[in-house]
C-alpha positions as CSV (number, residue, x, y, z in Angstrom):
1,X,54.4,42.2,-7.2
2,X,56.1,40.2,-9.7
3,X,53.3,37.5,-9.5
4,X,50.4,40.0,-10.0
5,X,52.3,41.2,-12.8
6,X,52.7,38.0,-14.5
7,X,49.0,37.1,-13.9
8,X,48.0,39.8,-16.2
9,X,49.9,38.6,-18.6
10,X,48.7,35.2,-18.4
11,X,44.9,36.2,-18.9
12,X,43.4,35.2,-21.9
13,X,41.8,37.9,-22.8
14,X,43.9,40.4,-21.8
15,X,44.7,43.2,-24.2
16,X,48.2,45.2,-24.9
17,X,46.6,48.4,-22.6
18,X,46.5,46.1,-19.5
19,X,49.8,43.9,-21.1
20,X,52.2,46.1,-21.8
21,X,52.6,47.5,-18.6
22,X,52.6,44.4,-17.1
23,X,55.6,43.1,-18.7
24,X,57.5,46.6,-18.4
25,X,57.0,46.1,-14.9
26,X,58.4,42.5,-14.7
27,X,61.2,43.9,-16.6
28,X,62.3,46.4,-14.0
29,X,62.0,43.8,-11.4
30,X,64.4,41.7,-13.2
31,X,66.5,44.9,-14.1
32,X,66.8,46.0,-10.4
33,X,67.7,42.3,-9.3
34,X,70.3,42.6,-12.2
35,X,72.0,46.0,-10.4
36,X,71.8,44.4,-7.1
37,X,73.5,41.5,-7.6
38,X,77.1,40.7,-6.8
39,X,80.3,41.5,-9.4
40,X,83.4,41.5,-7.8
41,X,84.6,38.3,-9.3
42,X,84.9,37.1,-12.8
43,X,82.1,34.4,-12.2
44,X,79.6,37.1,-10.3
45,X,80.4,39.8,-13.5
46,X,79.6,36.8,-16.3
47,X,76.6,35.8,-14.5
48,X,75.4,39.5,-14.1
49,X,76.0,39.7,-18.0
50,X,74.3,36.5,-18.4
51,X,71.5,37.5,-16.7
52,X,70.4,40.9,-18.2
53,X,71.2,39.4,-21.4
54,X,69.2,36.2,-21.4
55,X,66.3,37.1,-18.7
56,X,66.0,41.2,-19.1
57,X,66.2,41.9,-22.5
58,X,64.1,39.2,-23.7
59,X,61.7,41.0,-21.1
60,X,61.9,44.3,-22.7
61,X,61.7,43.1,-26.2
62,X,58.4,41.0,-25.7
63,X,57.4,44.3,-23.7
64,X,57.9,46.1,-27.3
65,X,56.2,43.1,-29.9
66,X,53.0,43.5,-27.1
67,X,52.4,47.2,-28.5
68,X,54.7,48.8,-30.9
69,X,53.4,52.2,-31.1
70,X,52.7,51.9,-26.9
71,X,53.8,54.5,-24.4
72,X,55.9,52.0,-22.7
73,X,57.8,50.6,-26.3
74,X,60.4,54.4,-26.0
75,X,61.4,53.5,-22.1
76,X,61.8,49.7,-23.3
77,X,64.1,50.9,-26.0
78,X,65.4,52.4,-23.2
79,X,66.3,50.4,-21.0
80,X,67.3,47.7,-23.8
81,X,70.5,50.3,-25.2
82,X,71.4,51.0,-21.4
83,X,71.5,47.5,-20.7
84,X,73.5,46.8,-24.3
85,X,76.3,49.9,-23.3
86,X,76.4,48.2,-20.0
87,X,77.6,44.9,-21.4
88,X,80.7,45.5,-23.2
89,X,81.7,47.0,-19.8
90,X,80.7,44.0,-18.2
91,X,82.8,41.8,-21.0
92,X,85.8,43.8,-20.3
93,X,85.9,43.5,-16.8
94,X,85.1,39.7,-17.0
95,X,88.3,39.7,-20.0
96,X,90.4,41.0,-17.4
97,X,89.8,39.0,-14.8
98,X,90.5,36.1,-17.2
99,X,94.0,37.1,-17.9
């Protein structure tokens, strides 16, 4: 699926209508391999930080500049403040193991 999705986004001519959804799409993969992965240690809770915050948001916000005023833009908004109230969660836990 992921590859499908990302095809449409490579066409040239492709316009935000066929886009957008696209690239919300590629952000739940991304957000679902986030949830699934492992954090039980301190180095499995940074990386799982690491990766919503470097590979999923990034997602999510290029998901929004495609069409502002989209029907997809309110559920990548979304998704963008659960993911940002998940991370100081995420720092915490990482902090602690630290110690």
């Amino acid at each position: 699926a992921l590859q499908t999705f990302q095809k449409v986004l490579d066409l040239p001519a492709s316009d935000s209508e066929m886009k957008q959804p696209a690239s919300f799409q590629i952000g739940e993969i991304y957000f679902e391999r986030g949830n699934k992965m492992p954090a039980k240690t301190t180095e499995e809770k940074e990386k799982q930080k690491n990766h919503f915050l470097q590979t999923v948001v990034p997602i999510y916000e290029k998901t929004i500049e495609l069409d502002p005023s989209g029907a997809l833009t309110v559920q990548s908004r979304g998704r963008i403040a659960e993911i940002k109230h998940t991370i100081p969660v995420l720092e915490a836990h990482v902090k602690r193991g630290r110690k």
